[in-house]
N, C-alpha and C positions, 0 to 999 in steps of 0.2 A: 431549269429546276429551281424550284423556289427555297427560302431559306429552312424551311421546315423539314422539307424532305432532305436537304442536303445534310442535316444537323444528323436529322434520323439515320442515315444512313452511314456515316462516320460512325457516330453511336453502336449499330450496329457492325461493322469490322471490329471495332474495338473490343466490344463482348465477346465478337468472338476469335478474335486474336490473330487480327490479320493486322493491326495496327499496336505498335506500341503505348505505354501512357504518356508519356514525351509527347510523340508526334500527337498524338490524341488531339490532347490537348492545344499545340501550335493550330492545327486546323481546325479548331474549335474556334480558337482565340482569332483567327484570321477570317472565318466565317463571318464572325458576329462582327469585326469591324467592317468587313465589306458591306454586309448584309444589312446592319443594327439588329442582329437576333439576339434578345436578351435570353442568355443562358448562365448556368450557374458561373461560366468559363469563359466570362468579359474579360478586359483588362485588367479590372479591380481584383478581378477573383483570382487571375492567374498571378497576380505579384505578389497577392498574400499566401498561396499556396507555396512558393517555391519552399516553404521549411513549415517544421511544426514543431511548437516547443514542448518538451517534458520535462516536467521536476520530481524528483523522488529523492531517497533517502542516501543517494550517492556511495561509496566504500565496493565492499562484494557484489552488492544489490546494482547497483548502478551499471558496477563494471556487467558483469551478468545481459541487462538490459542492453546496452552497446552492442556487446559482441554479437549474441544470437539475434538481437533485436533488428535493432535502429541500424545497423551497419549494412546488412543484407535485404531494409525493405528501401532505405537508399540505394542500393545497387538496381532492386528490382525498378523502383518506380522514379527516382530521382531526386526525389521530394527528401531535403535535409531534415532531418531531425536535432535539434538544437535539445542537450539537457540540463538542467542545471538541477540541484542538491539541496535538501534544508536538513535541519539536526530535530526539528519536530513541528506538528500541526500548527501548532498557534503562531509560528513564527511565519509561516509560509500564508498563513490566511493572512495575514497584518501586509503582507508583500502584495497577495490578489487585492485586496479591497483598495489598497492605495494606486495602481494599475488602471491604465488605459485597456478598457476593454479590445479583448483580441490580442494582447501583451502575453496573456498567458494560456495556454490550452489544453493540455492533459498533464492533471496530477496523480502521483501514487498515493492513492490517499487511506488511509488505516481505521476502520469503521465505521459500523453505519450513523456512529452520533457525527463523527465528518462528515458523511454524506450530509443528513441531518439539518447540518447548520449553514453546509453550502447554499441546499436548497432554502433555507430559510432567511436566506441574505440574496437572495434572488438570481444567484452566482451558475445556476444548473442551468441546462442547455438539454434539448430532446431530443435524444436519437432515433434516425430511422434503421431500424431491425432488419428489412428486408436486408442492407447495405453490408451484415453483418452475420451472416450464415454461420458462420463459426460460433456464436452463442447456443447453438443447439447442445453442445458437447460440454458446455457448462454445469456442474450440480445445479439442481433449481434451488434448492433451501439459499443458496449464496444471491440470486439472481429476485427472489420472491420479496425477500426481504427489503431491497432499494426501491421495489417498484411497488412495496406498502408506502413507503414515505411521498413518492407522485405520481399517484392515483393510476399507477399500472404504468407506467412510461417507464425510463431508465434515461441518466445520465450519464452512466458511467457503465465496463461490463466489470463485474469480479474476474481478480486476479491470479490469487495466490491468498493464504492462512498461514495461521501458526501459533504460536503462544508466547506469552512474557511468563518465563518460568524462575526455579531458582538454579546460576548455575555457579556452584563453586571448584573449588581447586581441590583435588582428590589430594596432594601432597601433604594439607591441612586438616582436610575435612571427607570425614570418610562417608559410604553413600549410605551408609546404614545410623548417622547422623544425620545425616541431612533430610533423610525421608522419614525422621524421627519428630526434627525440629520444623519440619518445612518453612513455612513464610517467617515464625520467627527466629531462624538462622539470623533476620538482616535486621535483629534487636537484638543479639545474642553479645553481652558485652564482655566477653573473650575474645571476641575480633574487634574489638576497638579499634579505629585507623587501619584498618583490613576490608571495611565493607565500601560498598560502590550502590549509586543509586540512579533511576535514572531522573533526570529535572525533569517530570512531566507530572503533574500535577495531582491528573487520574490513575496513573500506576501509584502512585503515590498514597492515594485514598484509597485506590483497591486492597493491595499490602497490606494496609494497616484495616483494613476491615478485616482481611484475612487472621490478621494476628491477636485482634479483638475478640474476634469468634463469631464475626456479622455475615452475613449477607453482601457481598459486595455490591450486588445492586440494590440492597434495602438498606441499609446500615442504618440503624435506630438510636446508637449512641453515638454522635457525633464528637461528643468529648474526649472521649476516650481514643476516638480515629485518630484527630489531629495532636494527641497526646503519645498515640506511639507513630507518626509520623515525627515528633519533635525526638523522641527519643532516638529514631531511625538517625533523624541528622546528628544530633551529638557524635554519636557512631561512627560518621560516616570519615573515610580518607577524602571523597569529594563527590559530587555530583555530577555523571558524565553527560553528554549533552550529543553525542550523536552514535551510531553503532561503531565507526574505526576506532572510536576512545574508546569505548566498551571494549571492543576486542584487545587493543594496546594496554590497556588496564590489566585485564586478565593475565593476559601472555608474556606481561613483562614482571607480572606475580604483585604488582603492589597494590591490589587485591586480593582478598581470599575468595568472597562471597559475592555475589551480587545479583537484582531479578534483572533477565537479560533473555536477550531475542534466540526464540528455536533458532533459524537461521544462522542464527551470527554465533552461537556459541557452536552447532554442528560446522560451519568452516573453522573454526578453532581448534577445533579434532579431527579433521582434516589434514591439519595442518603439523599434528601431533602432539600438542598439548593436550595435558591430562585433566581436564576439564570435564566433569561431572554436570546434569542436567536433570531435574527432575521440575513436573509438575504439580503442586501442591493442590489439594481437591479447592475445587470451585478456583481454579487459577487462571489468569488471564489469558481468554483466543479470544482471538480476533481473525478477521478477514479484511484484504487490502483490495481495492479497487484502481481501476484506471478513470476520473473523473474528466469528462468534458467540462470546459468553463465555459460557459457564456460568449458567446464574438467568434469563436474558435470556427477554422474555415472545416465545414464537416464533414463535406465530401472528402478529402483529405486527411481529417482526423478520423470517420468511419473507414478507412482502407485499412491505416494504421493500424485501430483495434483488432479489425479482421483478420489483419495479417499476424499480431502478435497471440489472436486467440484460435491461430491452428495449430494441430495436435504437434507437430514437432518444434515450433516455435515455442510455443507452451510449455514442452517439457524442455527441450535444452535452457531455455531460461529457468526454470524451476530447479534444473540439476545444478545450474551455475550458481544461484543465489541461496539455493539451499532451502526453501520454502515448497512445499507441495502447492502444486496448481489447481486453478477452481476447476478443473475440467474433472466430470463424473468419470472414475474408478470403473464405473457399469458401463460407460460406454468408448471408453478409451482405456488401450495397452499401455499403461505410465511407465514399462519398463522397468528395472532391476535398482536402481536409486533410492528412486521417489519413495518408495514402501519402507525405506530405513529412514526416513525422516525422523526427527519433531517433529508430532503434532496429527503425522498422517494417519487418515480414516481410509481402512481399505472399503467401508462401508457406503460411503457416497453420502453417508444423512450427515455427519459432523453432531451427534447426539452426544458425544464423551466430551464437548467444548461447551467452557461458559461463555457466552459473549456478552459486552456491554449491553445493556438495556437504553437504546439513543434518547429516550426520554426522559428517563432518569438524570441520565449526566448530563444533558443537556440544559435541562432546568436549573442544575445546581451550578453551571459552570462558573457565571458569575460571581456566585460567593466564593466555591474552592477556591478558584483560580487564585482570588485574589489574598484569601486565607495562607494556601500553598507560599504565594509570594510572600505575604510577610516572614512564616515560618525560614524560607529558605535564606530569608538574608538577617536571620539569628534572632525574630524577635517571639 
């Protein structure tokens, strides 16, 4: 038998599940040194395979990803899952860019100006779809939008959504205040050394367009943005830098106020804190993806996505992190949870969410960013 049929017909036990992925593999990897069959599953490919790494935003969300995730498609397939954590975007792209390609492989990455700018630093990678059946059960509005940015492809599948709302402490701040003042509760100089903000730059500039009266994706007076952006910080008791501060800010009261993650304020009341949550109109949603990097071994990274974008992987991860999943409402039973969310559309369109506009922010990144920086270190 030659090497082609032999490959093929391994191939074929394994599809249909007369062979484990382990062994698969082994007699792949043993074929092709007997043979020299160049397959995806040489030597090179089997070493890089044994793990795959993931970064996201670690705290609830992480633990979440672990449990239902990564811990059971390790058990299924054997293939480790390595993850590690950032406190926000820009911090974690500063980590890829400086990286050995293939160092890093699936990010949780939080819209499409992310997506955006991956692709625009040549950091994307093109998924084969077939590999990934479980994308059917996706909203399409979450899925249409990545594959405007390359030219129908996708590097990444959608996740999960939610909002940057405002959430404060009902012990202080009653909800009939707060849905009064909306966005500017967090210029309100009653809570002096009471308010919380988060260091990112674009919540930052959204806010304050909010509080201006702009357009957050058009904001026409830029004076005025980075003037109640300065006033936000006088305000402020500090600037929190990842969601477990956020949450530990809240819960430990030395906060009153603060814009803060649907997710992460709903485990907060969870947890019985009397933690109030509202969304102020035109207020921050967004959607999170799963982003392939560039080098990432795919065959391996496409399992993984497949795996974690089936309907019960999906939602127990969604129940654990507290974020509704991108998976269509019309076409999957999300079960008794998810519908109490922040944020959730039993709708499937997500037409009641503003989302960043990635050209807009994108263009301007450079200057905010660096604007933002000086403001934050008091100038």
């Amino acid at each position: 038998m030659d090497s082609t049929k032999r490959y093929e017909r391994l191939r074929e036990r394994y599809l249909n599940g007369d062979l484990d992925r382990r062994k698969f593999l082994g007699l792949i990897g043993a074929a092709g040194l007997a043979y020299g069959v160049q397959t995806p599953f040489s030597r090179q490919a089997l070493a890089a395979a044994e793990e795959v790494r993931f970064d996201g935003w670690g705290g609830v969300v992480s633990e979440a990803f672990r449990k239902y995730a990564f811990d059971p498609y390790t058990e299924k397939t054997g293939v480790k899952v390595v993850d590690g954590t950032f406190g926000g975007g820009d911090e974690y792209l500063s980590r890829v860019k400086a990286s050995q390609e293939g160092e890093y492989n699936i990010a949780h990455l939080s819209g499409v100006f992310d997506y955006a700018r991956y692709v625009n630093l040549g950091l994307n990678s093109t998924l084969n779809e077939d590999n990934i059946p479980n994308l059917k059960y996706v909203i399409p509005k979450l899925t249409d939008v990545f594959r405007g940015v390359t030219d129908g492809k996708l590097s990444c599948v959608p996740y999960d959504y939610g909002t940057t709302g405002i959430a404060y402490n009902r012990k202080y701040i009653s909800d009939e205040e707060a849905k009064e003042k909306g966005a500017k509760l967090l210029i309100d100089a009653a809570y002096k050394g009471k308010i919380g903000g988060w260091s990112d730059w674009r919540t930052r500039v959204w806010y304050a367009s909010l509080q201006t009266g702009q357009d957050p994706n058009n904001a026409t007076d830029m004076d005025a943005v980075w003037e109640a952006v300065r006033t936000n910080r006088d305000l402020l008791l500090k600037y929190w830098q990842s969601g477990a501060e956020l949450m530990s800010l809240l819960a430990e009261e030395e906060i009153y106020v603060t814009e803060g993650w649907s997710g992460r304020i709903y485990a907060l009341q969870e947890q019985g804190h009397d933690i109030g949550y509202i969304d102020p109109p035109n207020g921050f949603g967004w959607q999170e993806c799963l982003f392939v990097i560039k080098g990432s071994p795919m065959a391996e990274v496409e399992e993984l996505l497949n795996f974690m974008l089936a309907p019960e992987t999906s939602i127990a991860v969604a129940e654990g992190q507290n974020y509704p999943p991108a998976l269509d409402p019309n076409k999957v039973d999300l079960g008794k949870k998810i519908p109490t969310l922040p944020a959730f559309d039993p709708t499937g369109t997500l037409d009641g969410l503003t989302f960043a506009n990635p050209d807009y922010w994108n263009g301007h990144e450079a200057d905010w960013s660096k604007t933002f920086g000086r403001i934050q270190k008091g100038y």
